[in-house]
N, CA, C and O atoms as a GROMACS GRO file, in nm:
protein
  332
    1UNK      N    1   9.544   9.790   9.990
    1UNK     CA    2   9.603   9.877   9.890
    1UNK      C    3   9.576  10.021   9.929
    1UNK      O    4   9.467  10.060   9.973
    2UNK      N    5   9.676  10.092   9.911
    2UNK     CA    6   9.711  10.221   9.926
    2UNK      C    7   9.608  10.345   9.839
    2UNK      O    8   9.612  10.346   9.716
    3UNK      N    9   9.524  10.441   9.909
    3UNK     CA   10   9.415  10.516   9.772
    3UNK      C   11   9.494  10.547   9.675
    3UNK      O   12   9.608  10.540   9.722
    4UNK      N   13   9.500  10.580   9.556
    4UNK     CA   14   9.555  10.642   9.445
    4UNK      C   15   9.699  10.544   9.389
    4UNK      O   16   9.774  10.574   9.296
    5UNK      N   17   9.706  10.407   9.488
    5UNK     CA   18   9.848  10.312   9.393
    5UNK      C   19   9.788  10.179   9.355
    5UNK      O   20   9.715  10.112   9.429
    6UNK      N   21   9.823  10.148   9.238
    6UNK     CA   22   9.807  10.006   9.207
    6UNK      C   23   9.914   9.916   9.273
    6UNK      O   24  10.036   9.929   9.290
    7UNK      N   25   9.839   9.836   9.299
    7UNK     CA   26   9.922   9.718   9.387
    7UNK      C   27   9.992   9.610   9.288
    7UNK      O   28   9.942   9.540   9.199
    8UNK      N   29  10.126   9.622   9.336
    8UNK     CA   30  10.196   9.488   9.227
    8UNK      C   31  10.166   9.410   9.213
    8UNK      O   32  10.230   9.346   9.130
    9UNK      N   33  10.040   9.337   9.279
    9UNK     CA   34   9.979   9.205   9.254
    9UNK      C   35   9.903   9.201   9.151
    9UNK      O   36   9.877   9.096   9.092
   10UNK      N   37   9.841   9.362   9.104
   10UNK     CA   38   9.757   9.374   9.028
   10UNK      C   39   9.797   9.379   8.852
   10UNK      O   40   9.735   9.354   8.749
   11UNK      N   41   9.918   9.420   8.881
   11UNK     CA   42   9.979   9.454   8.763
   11UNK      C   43  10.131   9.326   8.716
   11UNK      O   44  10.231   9.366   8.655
   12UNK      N   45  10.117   9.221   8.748
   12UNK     CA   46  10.153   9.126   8.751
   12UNK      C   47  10.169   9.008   8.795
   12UNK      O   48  10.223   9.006   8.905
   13UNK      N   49  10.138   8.887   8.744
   13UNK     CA   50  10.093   8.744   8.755
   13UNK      C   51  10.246   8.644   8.804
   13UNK      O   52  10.342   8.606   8.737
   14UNK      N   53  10.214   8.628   8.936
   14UNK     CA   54  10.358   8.587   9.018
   14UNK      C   55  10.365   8.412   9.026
   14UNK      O   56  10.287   8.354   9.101
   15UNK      N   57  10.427   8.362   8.974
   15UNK     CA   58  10.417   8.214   8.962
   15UNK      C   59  10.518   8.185   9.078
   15UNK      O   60  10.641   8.190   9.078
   16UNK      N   61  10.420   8.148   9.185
   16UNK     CA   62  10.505   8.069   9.307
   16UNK      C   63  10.620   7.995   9.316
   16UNK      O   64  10.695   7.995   9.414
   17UNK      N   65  10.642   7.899   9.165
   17UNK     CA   66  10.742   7.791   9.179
   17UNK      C   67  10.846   7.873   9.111
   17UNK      O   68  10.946   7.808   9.080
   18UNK      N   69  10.846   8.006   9.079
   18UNK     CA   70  10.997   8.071   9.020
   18UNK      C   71  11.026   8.128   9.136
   18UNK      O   72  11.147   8.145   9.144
   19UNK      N   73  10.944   8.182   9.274
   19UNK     CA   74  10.996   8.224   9.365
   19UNK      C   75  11.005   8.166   9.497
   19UNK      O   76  11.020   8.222   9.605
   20UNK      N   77  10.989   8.005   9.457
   20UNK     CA   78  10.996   7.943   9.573
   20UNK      C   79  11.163   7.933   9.674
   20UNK      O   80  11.178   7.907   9.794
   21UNK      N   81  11.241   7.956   9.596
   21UNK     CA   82  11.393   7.921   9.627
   21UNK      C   83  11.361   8.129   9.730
   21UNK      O   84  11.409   8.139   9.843
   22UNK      N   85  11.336   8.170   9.710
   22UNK     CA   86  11.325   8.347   9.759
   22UNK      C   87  11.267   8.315   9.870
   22UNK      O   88  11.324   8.323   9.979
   23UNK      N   89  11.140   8.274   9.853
   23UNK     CA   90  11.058   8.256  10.002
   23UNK      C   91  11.142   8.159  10.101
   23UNK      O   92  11.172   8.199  10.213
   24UNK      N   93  11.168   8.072  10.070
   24UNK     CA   94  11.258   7.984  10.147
   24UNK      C   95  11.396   8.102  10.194
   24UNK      O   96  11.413   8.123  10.315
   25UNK      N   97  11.460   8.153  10.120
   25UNK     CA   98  11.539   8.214  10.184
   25UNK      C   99  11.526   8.310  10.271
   25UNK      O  100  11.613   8.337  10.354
   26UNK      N  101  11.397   8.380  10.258
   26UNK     CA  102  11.376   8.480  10.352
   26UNK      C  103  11.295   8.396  10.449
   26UNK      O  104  11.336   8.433  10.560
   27UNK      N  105  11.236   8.336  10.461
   27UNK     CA  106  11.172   8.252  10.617
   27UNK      C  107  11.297   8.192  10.698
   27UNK      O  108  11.294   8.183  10.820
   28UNK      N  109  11.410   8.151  10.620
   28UNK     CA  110  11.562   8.120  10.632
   28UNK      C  111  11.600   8.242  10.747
   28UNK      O  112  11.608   8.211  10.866
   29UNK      N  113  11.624   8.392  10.699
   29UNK     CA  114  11.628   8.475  10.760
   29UNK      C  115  11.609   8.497  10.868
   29UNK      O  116  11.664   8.482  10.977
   30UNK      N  117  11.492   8.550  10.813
   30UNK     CA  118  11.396   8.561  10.984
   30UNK      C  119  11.432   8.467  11.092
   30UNK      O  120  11.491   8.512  11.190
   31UNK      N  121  11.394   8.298  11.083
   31UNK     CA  122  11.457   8.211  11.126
   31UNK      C  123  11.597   8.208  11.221
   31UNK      O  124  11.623   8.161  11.332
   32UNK      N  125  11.677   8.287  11.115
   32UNK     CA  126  11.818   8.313  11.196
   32UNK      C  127  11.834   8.457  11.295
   32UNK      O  128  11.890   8.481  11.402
   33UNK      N  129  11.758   8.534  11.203
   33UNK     CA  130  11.776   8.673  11.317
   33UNK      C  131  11.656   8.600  11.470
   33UNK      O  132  11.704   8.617  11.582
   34UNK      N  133  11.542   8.540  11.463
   34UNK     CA  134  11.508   8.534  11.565
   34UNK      C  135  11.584   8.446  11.676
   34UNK      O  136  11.567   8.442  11.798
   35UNK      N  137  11.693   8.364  11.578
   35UNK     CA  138  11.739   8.276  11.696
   35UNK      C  139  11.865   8.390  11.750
   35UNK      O  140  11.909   8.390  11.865
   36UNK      N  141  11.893   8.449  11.681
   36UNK     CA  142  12.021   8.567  11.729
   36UNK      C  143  11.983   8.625  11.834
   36UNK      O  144  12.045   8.648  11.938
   37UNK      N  145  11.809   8.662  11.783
   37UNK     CA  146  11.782   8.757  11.877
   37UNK      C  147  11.711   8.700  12.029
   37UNK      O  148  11.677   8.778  12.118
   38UNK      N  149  11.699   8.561  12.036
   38UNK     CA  150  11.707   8.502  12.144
   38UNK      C  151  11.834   8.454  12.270
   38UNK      O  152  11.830   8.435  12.391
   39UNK      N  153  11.939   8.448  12.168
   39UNK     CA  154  12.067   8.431  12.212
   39UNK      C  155  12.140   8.546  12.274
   39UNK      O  156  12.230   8.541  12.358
   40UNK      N  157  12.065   8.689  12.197
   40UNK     CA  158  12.100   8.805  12.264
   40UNK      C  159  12.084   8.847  12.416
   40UNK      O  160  12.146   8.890  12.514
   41UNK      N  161  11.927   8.792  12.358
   41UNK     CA  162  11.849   8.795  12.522
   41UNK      C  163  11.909   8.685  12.641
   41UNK      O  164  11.906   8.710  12.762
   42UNK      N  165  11.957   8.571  12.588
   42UNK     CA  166  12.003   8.482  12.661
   42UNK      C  167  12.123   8.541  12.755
   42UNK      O  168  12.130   8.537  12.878
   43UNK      N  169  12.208   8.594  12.668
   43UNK     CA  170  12.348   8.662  12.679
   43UNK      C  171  12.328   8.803  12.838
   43UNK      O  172  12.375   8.807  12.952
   44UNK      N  173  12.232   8.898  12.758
   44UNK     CA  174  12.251   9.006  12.809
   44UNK      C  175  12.117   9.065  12.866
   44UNK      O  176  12.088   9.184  12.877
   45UNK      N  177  12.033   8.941  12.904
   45UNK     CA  178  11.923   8.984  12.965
   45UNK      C  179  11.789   9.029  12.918
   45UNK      O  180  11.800   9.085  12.809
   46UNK      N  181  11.643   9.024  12.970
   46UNK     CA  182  11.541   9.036  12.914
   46UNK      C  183  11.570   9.197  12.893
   46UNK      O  184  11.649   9.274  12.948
   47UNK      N  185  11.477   9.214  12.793
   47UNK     CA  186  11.478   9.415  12.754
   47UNK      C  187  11.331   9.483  12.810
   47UNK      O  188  11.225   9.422  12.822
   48UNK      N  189  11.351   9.606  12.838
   48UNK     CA  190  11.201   9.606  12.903
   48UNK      C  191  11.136   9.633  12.858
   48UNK      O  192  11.174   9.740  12.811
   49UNK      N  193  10.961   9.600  12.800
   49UNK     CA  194  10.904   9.611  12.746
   49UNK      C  195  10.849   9.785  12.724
   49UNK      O  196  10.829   9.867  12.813
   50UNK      N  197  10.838   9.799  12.614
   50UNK     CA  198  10.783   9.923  12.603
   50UNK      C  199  10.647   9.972  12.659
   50UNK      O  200  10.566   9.879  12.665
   51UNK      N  201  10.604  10.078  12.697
   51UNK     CA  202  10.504  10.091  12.771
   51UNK      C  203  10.379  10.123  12.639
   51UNK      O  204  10.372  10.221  12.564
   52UNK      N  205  10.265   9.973  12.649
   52UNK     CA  206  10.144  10.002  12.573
   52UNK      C  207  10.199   9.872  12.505
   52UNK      O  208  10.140   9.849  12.400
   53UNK      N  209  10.283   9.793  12.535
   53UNK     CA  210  10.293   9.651  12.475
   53UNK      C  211  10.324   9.554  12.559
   53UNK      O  212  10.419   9.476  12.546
   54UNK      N  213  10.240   9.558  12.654
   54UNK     CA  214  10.335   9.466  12.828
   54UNK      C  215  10.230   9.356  12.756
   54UNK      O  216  10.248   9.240  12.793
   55UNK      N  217  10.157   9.370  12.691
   55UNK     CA  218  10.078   9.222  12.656
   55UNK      C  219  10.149   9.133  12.535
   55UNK      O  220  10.100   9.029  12.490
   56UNK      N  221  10.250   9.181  12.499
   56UNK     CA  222  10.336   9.114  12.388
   56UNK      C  223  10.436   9.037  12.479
   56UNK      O  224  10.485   9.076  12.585
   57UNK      N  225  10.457   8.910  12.410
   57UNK     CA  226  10.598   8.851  12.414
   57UNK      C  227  10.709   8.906  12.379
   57UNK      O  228  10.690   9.010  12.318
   58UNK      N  229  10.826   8.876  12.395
   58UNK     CA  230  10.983   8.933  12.315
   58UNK      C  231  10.908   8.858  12.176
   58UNK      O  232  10.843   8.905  12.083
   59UNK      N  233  10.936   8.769  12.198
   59UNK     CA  234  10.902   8.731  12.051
   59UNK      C  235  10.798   8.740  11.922
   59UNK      O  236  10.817   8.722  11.802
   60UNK      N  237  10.667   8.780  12.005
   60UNK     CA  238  10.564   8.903  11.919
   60UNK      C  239  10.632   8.994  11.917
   60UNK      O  240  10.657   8.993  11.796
   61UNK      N  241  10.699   9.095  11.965
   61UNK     CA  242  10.746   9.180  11.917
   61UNK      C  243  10.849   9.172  11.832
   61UNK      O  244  10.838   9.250  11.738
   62UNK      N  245  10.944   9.107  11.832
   62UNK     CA  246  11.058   9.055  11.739
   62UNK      C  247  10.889   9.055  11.599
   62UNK      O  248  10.855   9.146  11.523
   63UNK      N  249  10.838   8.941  11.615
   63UNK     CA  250  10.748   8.962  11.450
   63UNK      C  251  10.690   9.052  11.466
   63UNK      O  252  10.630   9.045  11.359
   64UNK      N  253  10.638   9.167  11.524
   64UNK     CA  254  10.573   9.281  11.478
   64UNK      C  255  10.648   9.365  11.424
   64UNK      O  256  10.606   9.429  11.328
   65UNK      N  257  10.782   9.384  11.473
   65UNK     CA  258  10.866   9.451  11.397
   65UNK      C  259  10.878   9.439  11.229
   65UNK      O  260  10.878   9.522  11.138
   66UNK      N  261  10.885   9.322  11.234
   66UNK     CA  262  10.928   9.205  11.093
   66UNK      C  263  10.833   9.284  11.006
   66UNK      O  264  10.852   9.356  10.907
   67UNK      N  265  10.698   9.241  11.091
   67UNK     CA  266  10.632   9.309  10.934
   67UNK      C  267  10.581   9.453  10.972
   67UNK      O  268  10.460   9.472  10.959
   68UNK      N  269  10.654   9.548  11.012
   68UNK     CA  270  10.684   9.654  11.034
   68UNK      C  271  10.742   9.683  10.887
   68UNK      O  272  10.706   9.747  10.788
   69UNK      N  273  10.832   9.613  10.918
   69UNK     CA  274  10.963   9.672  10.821
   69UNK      C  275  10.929   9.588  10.658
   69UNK      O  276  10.978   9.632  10.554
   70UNK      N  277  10.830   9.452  10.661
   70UNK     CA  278  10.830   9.422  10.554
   70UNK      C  279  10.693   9.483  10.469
   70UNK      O  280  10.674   9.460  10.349
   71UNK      N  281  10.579   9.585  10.573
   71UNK     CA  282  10.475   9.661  10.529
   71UNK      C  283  10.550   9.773  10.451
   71UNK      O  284  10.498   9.804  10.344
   72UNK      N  285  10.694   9.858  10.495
   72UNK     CA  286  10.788   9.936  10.463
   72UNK      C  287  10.782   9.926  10.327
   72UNK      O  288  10.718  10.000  10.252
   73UNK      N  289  10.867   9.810  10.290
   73UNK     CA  290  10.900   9.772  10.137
   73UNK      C  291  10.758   9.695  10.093
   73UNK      O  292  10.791   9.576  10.088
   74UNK      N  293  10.680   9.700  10.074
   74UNK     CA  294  10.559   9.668  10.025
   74UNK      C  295  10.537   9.797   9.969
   74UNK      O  296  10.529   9.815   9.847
   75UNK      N  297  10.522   9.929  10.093
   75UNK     CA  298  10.464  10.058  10.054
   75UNK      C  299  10.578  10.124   9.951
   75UNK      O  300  10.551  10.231   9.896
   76UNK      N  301  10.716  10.054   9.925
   76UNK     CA  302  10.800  10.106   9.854
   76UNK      C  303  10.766  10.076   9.746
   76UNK      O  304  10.790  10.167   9.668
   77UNK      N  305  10.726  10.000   9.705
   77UNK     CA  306  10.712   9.866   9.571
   77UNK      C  307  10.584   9.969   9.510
   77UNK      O  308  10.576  10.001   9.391
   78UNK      N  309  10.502  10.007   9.601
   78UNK     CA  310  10.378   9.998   9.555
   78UNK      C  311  10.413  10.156   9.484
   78UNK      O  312  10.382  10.183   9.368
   79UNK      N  313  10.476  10.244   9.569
   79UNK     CA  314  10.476  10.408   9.544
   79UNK      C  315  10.606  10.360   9.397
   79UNK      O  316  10.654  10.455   9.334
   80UNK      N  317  10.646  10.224   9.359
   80UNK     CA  318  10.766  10.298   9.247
   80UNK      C  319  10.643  10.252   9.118
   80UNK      O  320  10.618  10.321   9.019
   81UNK      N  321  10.596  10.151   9.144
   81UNK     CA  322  10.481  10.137   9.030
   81UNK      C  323  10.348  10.215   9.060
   81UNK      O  324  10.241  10.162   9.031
   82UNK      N  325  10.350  10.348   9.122
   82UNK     CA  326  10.225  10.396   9.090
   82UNK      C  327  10.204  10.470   8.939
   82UNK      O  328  10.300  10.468   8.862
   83UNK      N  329  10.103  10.524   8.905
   83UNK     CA  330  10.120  10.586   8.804
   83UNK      C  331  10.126  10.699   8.825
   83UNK      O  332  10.144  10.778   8.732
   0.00000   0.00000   0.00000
């Protein structure tokens, strides 16, 4: 948690089985963009690794991105319920 934001976990009680059909769809997702993004690579060749990540896979990086972008909207969530 972020200094000075309350975290949405804190300020509301999340019952797993109303958001189970959500989680499934977004692991769904991901699921499909990583196979896209293998098929890309298949298509049009390996990409070259960025320099300071030659120890990553394509595919660690494909998920580091992920929760790149899903730390993003976490820090969004958290800054609209701060006080």
């Amino acid at each position: 948690m972020r200094e000075g934001h309350k975290s949405i976990w804190f300020m509301f009680q999340i019952n797993g089985s109303h958001t189970l059909a959500e989680n499934i769809a977004d692991n769904g997702g991901v699921r499909e963009a990583l196979l896209a993004y293998r098929n890309y690579r298949r298509r049009h060749g390996e990409e070259p690794i960025l320099p300071g990540f030659q120890d990553f896979t394509h595919d660690q990086l494909f998920f580091l991105g992920f929760a790149n972008v899903s730390d993003k909207l976490s820090l969004r969530t958290e800054l609209f319920f701060q006080d």
